[in-house]
C-alpha positions in Angstrom: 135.3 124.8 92.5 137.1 127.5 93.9 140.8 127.4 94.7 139.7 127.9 98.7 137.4 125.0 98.7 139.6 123.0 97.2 141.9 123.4 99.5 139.5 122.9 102.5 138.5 119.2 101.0 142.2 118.5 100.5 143.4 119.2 104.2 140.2 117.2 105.2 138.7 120.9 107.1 135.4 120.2 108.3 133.1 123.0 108.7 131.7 123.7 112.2 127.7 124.3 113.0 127.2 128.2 112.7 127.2 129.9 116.5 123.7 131.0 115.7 122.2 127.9 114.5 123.8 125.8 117.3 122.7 128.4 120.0 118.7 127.3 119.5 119.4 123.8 117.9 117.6 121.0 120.1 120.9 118.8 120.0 123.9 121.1 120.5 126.2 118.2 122.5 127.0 114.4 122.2 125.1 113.8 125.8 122.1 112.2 123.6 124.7 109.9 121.9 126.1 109.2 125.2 122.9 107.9 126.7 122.1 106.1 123.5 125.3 104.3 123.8 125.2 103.5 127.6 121.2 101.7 126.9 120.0 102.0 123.3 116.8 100.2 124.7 116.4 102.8 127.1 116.6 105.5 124.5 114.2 103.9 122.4 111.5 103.5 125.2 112.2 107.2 126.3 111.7 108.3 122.6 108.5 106.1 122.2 107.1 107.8 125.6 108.1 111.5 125.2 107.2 111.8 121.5 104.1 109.3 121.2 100.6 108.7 122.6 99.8 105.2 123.9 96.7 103.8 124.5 98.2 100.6 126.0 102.0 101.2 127.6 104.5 98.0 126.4 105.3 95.3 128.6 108.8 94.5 127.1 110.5 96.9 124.8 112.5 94.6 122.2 112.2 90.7 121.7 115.3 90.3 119.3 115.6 86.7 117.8 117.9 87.7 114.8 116.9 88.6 112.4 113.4 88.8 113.9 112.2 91.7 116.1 109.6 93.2 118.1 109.4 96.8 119.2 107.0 98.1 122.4 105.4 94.7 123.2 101.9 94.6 124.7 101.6 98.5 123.6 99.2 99.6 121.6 98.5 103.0 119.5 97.1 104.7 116.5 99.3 106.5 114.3 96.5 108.8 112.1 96.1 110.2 116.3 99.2 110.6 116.6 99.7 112.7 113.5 96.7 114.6 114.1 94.0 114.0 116.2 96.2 115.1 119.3 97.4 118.0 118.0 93.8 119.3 117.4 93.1 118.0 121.0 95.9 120.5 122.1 94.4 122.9 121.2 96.8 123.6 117.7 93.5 122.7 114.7 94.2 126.0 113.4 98.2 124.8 112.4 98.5 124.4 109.2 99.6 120.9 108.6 100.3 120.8 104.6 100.6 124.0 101.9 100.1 122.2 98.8 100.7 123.8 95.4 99.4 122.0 92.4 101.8 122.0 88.9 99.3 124.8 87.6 99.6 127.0 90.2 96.3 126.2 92.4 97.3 125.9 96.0 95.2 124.8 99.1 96.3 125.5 102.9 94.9 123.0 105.0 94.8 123.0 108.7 95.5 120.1 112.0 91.2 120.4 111.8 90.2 120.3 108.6 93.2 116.9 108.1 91.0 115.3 110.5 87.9 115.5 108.9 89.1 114.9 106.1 91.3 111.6 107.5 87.9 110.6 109.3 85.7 110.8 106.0 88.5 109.0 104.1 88.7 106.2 106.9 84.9 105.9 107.3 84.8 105.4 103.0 87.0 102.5 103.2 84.6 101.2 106.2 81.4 101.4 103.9 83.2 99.6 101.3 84.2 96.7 103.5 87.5 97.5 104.0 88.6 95.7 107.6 91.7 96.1 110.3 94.2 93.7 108.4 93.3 94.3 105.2 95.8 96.3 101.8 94.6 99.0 99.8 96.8 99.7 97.1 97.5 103.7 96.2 98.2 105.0 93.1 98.0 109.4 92.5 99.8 112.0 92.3 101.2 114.5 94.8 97.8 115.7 96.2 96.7 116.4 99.4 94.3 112.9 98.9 97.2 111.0 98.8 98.3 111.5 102.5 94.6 111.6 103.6 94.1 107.9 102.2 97.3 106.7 104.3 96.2 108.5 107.4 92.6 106.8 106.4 94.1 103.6 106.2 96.4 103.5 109.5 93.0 105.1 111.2 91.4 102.1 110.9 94.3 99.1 110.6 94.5 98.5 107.3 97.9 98.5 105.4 98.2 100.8 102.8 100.6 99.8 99.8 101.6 103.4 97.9 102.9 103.0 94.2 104.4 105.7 92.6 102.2 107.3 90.4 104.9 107.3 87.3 104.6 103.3 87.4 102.8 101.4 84.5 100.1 99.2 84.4 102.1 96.2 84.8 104.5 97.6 87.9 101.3 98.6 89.6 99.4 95.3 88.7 102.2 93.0 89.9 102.4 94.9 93.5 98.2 95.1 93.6 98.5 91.4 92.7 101.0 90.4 95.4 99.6 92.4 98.2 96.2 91.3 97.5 94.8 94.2 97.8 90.9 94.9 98.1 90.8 98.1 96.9 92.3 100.8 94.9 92.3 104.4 95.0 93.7 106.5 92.5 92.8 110.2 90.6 91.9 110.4 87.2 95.0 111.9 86.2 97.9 114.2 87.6 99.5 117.0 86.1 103.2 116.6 84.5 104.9 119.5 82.9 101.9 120.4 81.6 100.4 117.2 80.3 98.0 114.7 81.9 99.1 111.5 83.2 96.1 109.2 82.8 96.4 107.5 86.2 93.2 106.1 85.8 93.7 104.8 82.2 96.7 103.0 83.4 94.9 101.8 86.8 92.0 100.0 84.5 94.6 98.0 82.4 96.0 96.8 85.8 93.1 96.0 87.0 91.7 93.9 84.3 93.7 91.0 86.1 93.8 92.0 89.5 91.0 89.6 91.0 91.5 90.8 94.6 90.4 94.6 94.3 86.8 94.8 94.6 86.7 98.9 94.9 88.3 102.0 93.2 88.0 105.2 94.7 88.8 107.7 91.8 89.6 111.6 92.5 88.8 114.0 90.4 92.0 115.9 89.7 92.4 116.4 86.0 88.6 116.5 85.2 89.9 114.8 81.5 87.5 112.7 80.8 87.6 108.5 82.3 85.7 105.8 82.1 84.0 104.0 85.4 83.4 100.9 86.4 79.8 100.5 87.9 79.7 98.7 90.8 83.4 99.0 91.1 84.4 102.7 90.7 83.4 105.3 92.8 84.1 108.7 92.7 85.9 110.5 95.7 83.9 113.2 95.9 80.3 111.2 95.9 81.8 108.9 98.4 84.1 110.3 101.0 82.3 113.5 100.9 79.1 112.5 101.5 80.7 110.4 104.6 80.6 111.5 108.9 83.4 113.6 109.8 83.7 111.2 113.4 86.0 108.1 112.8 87.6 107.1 116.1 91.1 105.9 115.9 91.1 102.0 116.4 93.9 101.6 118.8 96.5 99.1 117.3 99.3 96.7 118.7 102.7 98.1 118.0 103.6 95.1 115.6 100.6 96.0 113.9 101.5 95.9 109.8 101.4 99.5 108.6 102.2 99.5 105.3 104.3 97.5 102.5 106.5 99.8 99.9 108.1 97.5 97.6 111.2 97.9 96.1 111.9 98.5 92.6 113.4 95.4 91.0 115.4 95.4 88.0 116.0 92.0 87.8 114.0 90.3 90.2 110.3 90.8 91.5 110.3 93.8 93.9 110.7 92.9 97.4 107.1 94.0 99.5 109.0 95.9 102.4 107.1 95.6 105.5 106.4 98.1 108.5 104.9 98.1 111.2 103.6 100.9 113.6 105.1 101.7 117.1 108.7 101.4 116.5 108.4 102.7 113.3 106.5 105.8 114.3 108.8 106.7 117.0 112.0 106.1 114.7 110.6 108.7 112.1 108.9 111.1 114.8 112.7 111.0 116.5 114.9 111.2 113.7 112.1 114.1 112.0 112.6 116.0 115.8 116.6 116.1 115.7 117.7 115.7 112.4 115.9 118.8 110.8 116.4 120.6 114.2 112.2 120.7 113.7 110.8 124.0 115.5 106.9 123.0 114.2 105.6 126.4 115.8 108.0 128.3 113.1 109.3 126.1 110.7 107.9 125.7 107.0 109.8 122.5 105.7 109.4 120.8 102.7 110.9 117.1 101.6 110.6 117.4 97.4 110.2 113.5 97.8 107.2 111.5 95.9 105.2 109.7 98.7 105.9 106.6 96.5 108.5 106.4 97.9 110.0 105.6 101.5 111.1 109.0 102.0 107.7 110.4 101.5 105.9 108.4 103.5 108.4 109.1 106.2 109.5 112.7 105.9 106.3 114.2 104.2 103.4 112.0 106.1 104.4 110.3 109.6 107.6 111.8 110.5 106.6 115.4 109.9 102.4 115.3 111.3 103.8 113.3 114.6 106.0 116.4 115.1 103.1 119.0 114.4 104.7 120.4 111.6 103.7 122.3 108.6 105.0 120.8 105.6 105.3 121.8 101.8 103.9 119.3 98.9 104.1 120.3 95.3 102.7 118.1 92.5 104.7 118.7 89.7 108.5 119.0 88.0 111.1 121.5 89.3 111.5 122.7 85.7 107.6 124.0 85.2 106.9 126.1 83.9 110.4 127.4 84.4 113.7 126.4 85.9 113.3 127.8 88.8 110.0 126.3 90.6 112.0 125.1 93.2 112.9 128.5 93.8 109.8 130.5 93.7 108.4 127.5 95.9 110.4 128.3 98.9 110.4 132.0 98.1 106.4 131.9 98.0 105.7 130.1 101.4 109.0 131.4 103.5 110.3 127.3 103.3 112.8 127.3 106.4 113.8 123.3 105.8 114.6 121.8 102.3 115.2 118.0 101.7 115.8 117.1 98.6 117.9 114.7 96.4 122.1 115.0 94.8 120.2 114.1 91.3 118.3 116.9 91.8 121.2 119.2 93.4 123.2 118.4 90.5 120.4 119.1 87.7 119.7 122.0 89.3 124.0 123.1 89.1 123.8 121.9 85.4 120.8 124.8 84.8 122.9 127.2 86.4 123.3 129.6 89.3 120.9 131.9 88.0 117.3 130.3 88.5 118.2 130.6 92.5 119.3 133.5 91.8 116.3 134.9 90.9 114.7 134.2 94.3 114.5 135.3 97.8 115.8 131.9 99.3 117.2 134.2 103.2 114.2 132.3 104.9 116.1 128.8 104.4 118.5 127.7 108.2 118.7 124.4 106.9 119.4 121.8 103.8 119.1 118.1 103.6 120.3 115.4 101.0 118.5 112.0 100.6 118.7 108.9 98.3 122.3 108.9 97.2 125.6 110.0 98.3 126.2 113.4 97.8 129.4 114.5 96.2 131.2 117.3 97.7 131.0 119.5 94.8 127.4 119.3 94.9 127.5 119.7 98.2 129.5 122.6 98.3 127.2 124.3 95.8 123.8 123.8 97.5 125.9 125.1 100.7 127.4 128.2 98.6 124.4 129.0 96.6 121.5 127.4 98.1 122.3 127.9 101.6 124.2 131.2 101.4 127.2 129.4 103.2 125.4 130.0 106.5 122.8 127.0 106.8 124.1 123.7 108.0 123.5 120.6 105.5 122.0 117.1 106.9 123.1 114.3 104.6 121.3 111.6 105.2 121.8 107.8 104.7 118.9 105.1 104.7 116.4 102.6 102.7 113.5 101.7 102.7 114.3 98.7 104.5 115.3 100.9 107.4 112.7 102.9 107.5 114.0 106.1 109.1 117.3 107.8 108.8 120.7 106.2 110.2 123.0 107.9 109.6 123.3 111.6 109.3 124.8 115.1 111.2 123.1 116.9 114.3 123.1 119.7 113.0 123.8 122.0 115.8 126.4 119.7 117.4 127.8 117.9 114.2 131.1 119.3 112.4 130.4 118.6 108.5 132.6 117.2 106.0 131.2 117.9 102.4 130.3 114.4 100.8 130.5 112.5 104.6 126.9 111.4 106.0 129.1 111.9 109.1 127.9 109.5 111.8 125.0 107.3 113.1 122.4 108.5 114.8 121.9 108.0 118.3 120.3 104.5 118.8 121.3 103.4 115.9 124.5 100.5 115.4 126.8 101.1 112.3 130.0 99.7 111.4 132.3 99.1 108.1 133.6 95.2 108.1 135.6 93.1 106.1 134.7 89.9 103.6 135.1 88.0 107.4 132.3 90.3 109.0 134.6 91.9 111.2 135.1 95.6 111.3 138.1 97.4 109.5 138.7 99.9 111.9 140.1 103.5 111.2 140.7 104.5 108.4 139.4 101.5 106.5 136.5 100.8 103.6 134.7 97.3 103.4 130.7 96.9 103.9 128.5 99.0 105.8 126.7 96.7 108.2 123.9 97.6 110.8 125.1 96.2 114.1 121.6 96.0 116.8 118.1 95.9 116.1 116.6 99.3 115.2 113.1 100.2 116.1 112.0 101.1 112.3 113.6 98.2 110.6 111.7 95.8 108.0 110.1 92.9 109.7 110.0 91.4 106.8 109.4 91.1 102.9 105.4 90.3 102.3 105.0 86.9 101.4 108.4 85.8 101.6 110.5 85.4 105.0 113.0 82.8 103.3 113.6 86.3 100.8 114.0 88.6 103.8 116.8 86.2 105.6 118.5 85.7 102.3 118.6 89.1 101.1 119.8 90.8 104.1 121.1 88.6 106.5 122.7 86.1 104.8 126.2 87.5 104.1 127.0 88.6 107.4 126.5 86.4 111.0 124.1 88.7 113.1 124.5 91.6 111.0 122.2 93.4 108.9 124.4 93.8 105.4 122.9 96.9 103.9 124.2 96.5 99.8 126.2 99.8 100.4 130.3 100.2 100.4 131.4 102.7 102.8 134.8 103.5 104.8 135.8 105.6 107.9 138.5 108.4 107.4 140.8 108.9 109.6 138.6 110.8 111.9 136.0 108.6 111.9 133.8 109.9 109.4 131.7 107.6 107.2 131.7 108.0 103.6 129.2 106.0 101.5 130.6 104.2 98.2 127.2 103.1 96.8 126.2 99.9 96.3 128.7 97.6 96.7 128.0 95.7 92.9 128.8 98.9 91.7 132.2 98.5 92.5 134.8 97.7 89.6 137.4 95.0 89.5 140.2 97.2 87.3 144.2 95.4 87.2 143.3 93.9 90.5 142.4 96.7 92.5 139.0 97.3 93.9 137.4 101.0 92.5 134.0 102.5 93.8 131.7 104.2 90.5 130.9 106.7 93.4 134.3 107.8 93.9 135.3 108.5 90.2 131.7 110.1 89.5 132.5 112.1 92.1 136.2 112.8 90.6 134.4 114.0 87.4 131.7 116.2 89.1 134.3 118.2 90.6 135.7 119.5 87.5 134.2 122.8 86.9 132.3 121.5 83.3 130.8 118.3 84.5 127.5 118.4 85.9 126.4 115.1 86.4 128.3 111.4 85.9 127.2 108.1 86.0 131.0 105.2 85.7 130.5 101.0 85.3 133.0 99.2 84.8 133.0 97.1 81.5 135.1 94.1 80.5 138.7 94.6 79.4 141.3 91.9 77.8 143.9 93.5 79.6 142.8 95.2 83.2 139.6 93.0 83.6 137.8 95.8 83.8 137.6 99.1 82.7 136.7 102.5 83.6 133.3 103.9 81.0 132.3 107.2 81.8 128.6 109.1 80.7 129.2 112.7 81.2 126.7 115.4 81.4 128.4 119.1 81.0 127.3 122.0 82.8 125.9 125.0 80.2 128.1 127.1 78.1 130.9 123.9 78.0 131.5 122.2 75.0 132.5 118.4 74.5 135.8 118.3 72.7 138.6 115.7 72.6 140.9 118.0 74.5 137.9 118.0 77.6 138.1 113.9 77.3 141.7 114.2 78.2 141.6 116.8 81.1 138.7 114.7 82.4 141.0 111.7 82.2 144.0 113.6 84.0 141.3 115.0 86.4 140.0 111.8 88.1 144.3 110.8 87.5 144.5 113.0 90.0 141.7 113.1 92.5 142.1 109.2 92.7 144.7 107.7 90.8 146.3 106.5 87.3 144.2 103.3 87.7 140.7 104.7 87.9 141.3 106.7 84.6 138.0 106.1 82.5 139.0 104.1 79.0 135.7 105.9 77.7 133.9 109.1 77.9 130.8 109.5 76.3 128.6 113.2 76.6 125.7 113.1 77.0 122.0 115.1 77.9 120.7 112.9 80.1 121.3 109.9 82.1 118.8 106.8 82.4 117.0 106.9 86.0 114.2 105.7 87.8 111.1 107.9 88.6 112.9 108.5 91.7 115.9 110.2 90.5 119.0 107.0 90.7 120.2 106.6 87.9 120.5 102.9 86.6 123.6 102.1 85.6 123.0 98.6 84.9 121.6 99.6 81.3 124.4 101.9 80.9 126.9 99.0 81.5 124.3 96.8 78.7 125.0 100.1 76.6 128.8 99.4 77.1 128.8 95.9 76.5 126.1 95.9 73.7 123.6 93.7 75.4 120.1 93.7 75.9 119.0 96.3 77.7 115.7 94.2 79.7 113.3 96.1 81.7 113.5 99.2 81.4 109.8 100.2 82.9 111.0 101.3 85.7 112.7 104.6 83.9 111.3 107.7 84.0 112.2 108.5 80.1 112.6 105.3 78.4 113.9 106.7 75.3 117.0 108.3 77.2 118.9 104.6 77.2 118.2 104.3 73.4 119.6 107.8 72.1 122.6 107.4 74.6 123.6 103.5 72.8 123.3 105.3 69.7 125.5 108.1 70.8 127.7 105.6 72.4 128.1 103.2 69.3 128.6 106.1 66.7 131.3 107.5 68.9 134.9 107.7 69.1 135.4 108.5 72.6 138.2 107.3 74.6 141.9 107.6 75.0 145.4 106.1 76.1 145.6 103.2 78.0 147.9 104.6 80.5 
């Protein structure tokens, strides 16, 4: 980091929304805020009215019996027409809604029209087959096109769709098939990874061998590999949904009408079936899409590098972005194929104006080096976005410096699943940014930090971030389970929704995530976030990427283990271990020291990027390591306990 920058973090600087970006930017003053604050309820319904089409109005905007609530009572809509049919009814069909690019370089443009017809094939497939308003279909592909058509298909006719991420195995996607009870499956023979063929439906048959409830699987032809079919059970997209009417009316449904269930990916309990519904979810995501990404649909080309797996992709790729009109990027395939900078020629290739991706990915992409983006025309970029972590500010600062150009504002986001839709994050065009801050909540939206007695800290203070009010995209609920849902999240706090996540206000306000709050270590009595000394060791100029736990220690309770991953052309070396160790000294403290520092050239993370740091601290402690199905590499977690127990790492005890 550069001396400058240094300095600006250090005095707490902020950096102001460029004149030019503010000058256009939808929000450009706290006036929204204002009238958020003065009657959230108000702003929710004015929202729900101005963005959406109803076929029924509400009779009663929010019926809140914590932690139970109802959005747009009485109202009634259909979200696949409001993602699509209306903007072809307005005369935009010719908009292109998605430019996907397959891993092998085939590409497809496809248009408001042709989504319909597509959506309305899909939808009347499932109809043939049985499939009724009320009833789960389970989803398992890759990132193609057919994978956004079959939710759109699904919420067309009022059946919840359950999406699992396509990197899952057969026993993830049989236990979530299983729970659901899902009565039908639709999948693609396989999907391309760096080159290779995942069998997706190699792995859906083995699930399926005891998943009584599915009675259909729709197959796409993707990879053209070679499967096996079912007869009677397996059909094949293009003999079914092809051959079906391009006219599927929209079933208008009640706003509390399930939408979907995304379950959560348990480590040490059965994932959690997160439910949505559909009014005040759609309006949450179409509102937060509108002013968070500053979303110009006539102009803009954004793209969200998310998996729709995952809540972010069925948020910010699908219903978010089509109930704004906009066109959208989806790529199938790694960032690194067939060279390090994809990414890059991506956003080069299509003029992307809005990128949205994740600090595990920000950081991979500082550890390859400044020269992949440098390779590419990225000028057509105005604005960035971070999602699924905290962002640390080195990272932060980099994708500003050498992503953005320094002139493009950067939206760091906070959410879950469970939320549904953004809560906290800039306005980008009225928002002063702090690197590494998610900055404030949204308009609407009720955030606070409290203590262990639920009250709030004030400022500065740290404690638990809490959501305060009802929010129109919240969970109503985990599938099968209500005791689960009360239990899990709002249990600890009276009234308030405890989100998992540490987080304090600086001085000025400001919040600043910590992670989750068991990631927090116990060391000599005083309290240390992993967050906070990962992101001591990523701002030294040869760390690229850090994951800290805190493992047990006769003396301090706890101690500091750090996994390091360098940045190219720097060398591990006794003499780094030791500047690392003075580093986070002092960034944070003598106290949060690490004991340990092992390098290493990877970390172990899920298929969506976080890395989980509960087999790192099994490494440490030389226990079992459990599941670990839920990894994208397996094998990383065994090379790094061999590393770990053949090494000599560490230092003084100071």
């Amino acid at each position: 980091m550069s001396d400058a920058i240094e300095g600006l973090l250090e005095e707490g600087r902020t950096f102001p929304p460029p004149p030019e970006f503010a000058a256009t930017a939808r929000v450009r003053d706290s006036s929204l805020q204002a009238a958020a604050d003065a009657d959230p309820e108000a702003f929710w319904a004015g929202q729900a009215a101005e963005l959406l089409d109803w076929d029924r109005p509400w009779d009663r905007v929010l019926d809140w019996q914590p932690p139970d609530a109802q959005w747009f009572l009485g109202g009634t809509l259909n979200v696949a027409h409001n993602c699509v049919d209306r903007h072809v009814a307005a005369g935009l069909g010719d908009r292109v809604a998605f430019l996907w690019e397959g891993e092998p370089g085939d590409e497809r443009a496809i248009t408001y029209a042709e989504l319909q017809d597509e959506v309305s094939r899909a939808a009347n497939a499932l109809l043939a087959l049985g499939i009724e308003r009320g009833d789960r279909v389970a989803i398992y592909m890759g990132m193609v096109p057919e994978l956004p058509i079959a939710m759109l298909a699904c919420a067309r006719i009022g059946a919840a769709h359950s999406v699992v991420f396509g990197g899952f195995t057969a026993d993830s996607l049989r236990g979530r098939i299983n729970d659901a009870e899902a009565k039908a499956l639709i999948t693609c023979d396989g999907a391309w990874r760096r080159g290779a063929v995942v069998p997706l439906k190699d792995i859906a048959d083995e699930a399926l061998q005891d998943a009584p409830s599915v009675h259909h699987c729709i197959v796409l032809r993707r990879t053209d590999h070679g499967v096996s079919m079912t007869p009677g059970r397996d059909h094949w997209w293009h003999d079914l949904v092809e051959a079906q009417s391009e006219h599927c009316p929209p079933e208008p449904m009640d706003a509390e009408q399930l939408l979907f269930i995304l379950y959560t990916s348990g480590t040490t309990a059965k994932p959690k079936g997160i439910m949505h519904t559909t009014g005040g979810y759609l309006t949450q995501v179409a509102s937060t899409f509108r002013n968070v990404f500053d979303i110009r649909p006539e102009s803009d080309v954004y793209w969200c590098t998310a998996d729709c797996g995952w809540v972010t992709g069925h948020s910010y790729i699908v219903y978010g972005p089509l109930a704004n009109g906009a066109t959208s990027v989806i790529y199938e395939g790694t960032p690194d194929h067939p060279d390090k900078d994809r990414f890059w020629a991506i956003v080069e290739k299509y003029g992307v104006t809005i990128l949205y991706t994740a600090p595990t990915a920000i950081r991979t992409f500082m550890k390859w080096g400044d020269e992949y983006p440098q390779r590419r025309d990225l000028s057509s970029l105005r604005l960035l976005g971070s999602v699924g972590e905290p962002i640390n500010p080195e990272a932060w600062i980099w994708y500003h410096d050498v992503i953005g150009h320094g002139r493009t504002p950067i939206v760091d986001t906070w959410w879950q699943t469970e939320t549904g839709a953004i809560m906290i994050s800039p306005l980008p065009g009225a928002t002063p940014l702090k690197p590494g801050s998610a900055t404030f909540p949204l308009p609407g939206v009720g955030a606070d930090v409290v203590g262990d007695d639920g009250e709030p800290v004030g400022v500065p203070g740290g404690g638990y971030l809490v959501l305060n009010r009802p929010w129109p995209s919240m969970l109503r609920g985990v599938w099968g389970d209500p005791q689960r849902f009360r239990d899990t999240y709002w249990s600890r706090f009276e009234g308030l929704y405890f989100a998992g996540d540490g987080a304090k206000r600086d001085a000025d306000g400001y919040l600043w995530l910590l992670g989750r709050v068991d990631d927090v270590m116990l060391v000599s009595g005083h309290n240390i976030s992993t967050a906070e000394v990962e992101s001591a060791l990523v701002d030294h100029h040869a760390v690229a990427e850090a994951a800290v736990v805190g493992t047990t220690d006769a003396t301090t309770g706890q101690a500091v283990s750090a996994f390091v991953i360098l940045r190219s052309g720097n060398v591990a070396s006794d003499d780094l271990v030791r500047e690392l160790r003075d580093h986070v000294a002092k960034l944070i403290g003598p106290i949060a020291k690490p004991k340990s520092i092992l390098f290493t050239d990877d970390l172990p993370k899920t298929r969506s990027g976080k890395i989980m740091r509960r087999l790192l601290r099994n490494v440490a402690e030389d226990e079992s390591l459990g599941d670990t199905t839920t990894l994208a590499d397996p094998s990383v977690v065994a090379g790094i306990r061999d590393r770990y127990l053949a090494s000599n790492a560490g230092g003084d005890d100071e």
